[in-house]
Structures are given as C-alpha cells and as structure tokens.
C-alpha positions, 0 to 999 in steps of 0.5 A: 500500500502506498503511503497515506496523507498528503505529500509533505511540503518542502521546507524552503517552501514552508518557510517562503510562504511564512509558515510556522510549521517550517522549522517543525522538524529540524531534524529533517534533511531534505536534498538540496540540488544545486542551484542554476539553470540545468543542460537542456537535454539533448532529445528536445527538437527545435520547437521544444528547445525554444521553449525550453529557452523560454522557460529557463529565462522565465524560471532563472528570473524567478529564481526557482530553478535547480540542476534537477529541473532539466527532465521536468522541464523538458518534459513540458517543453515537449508536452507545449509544443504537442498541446500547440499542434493539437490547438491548430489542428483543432483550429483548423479542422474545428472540434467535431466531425461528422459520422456518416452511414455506409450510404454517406448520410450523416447520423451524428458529430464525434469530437476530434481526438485532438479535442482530448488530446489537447485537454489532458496535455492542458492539465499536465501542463497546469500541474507543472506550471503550479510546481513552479510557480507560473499560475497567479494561485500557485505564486500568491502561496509563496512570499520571496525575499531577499535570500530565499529561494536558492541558496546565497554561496550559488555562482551564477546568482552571485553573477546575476545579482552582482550589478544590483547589490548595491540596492540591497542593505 
C-alpha cells in the first residue's frame, strides 16, 4: 500500500510562504540540488528547445530553478509544443466531425481526438506550471525575499545579482 496523507511540503517552501510549521522538524534533511539553470537535454527538437529557452529565462528570473529541473522541464517543453499542434489542428479542422452511414448520410458529430488530446496535455501542463510557480494561485502561496529561494554561496546568482547589490542593505 502506498503511503497515506498528503505529500509533505518542502521546507524552503514552508518557510517562503511564512509558515510556522517550517522549522517543525529540524531534524529533517531534505536534498538540496544545486542551484542554476540545468543542460537542456539533448532529445528536445527545435520547437521544444525554444521553449525550453523560454522557460529557463522565465524560471532563472524567478529564481526557482535547480540542476534537477532539466527532465521536468523538458518534459513540458515537449508536452507545449504537442498541446500547440493539437490547438491548430483543432483550429483548423474545428472540434467535431461528422459520422456518416455506409450510404454517406450523416447520423451524428464525434469530437476530434485532438479535442482530448489537447485537454489532458492542458492539465499536465497546469500541474507543472503550479510546481513552479507560473499560475497567479500557485505564486500568491509563496512570499520571496531577499535570500530565499536558492541558496546565497550559488555562482551564477552571485553573477546575476552582482550589478544590483548595491540596492540591497
């Protein structure tokens, strides 16, 4: 049987929205990867690498990004570009079709399979977008301040901050 309840929040994430239950169980050691954007992975085809360059702008801006994001975000670079087809084909072809007899009179309408198609990759696509922080709910539940989020000694934050350190006291 698998294990019962709700999957634990992560305990930077407890502390970026403000939580008391954040230090709880100071014992505990979650895994911290390291910190800055990952290698895009080398089976993405063009159309998927620009989103993935999208997204890694996006997320690097945001500061939510580690080394252990490359397959969750090339697995959503592919699924946009496969829910993109679906929407222009349903766009062109329009969402149903019509079912005709064997002697070609029309009995009925069935949907386009890329009308489901389109909407399963949708709900994956939400599910990822809120993993990160990109829907306006899923960003209300985080406070960023300075310092949290990833974590100071990181290089490439370091690189991108250095012009405006000057602004923080």
């Amino acid at each position: 049987m698998g294990k019962r309840g709700p999957r634990p929040t992560p305990t930077a994430v407890l502390r970026a929205r403000g939580s008391r239950r954040a230090d709880r169980n100071p014992d505990r050691r979650e895994p911290e990867p390291p910190s800055g954007p990952p290698e895009a992975p080398g089976w993405l085809n063009a159309d998927a690498k620009v989103v993935w360059d999208q997204m890694i702008a996006l997320l690097s801006d945001m500061g939510v990004l580690t080394k252990a994001d490359g397959n969750a975000l090339g697995r959503y670079a592919v699924m946009f570009c496969q829910w993109r087809q679906a929407q222009e084909f349903v766009a062109k072809h329009g969402m149903v079709f019509p079912l005709k007899s064997g002697t070609g009179v029309i009995k009925g309408f069935a949907q386009m399979p890329q009308v489901a198609i389109a909407a399963r990759l949708s709900l994956a696509l939400l599910k990822i977008e809120a993993e990160y922080g990109l829907t306006p709910s899923s960003r209300a539940r985080i406070d960023v301040r300075a310092g949290d989020g990833v974590p100071e000694d990181s290089a490439w934050l370091a690189e991108l901050t250095a012009p405006f350190r000057h602004l923080v006291g």
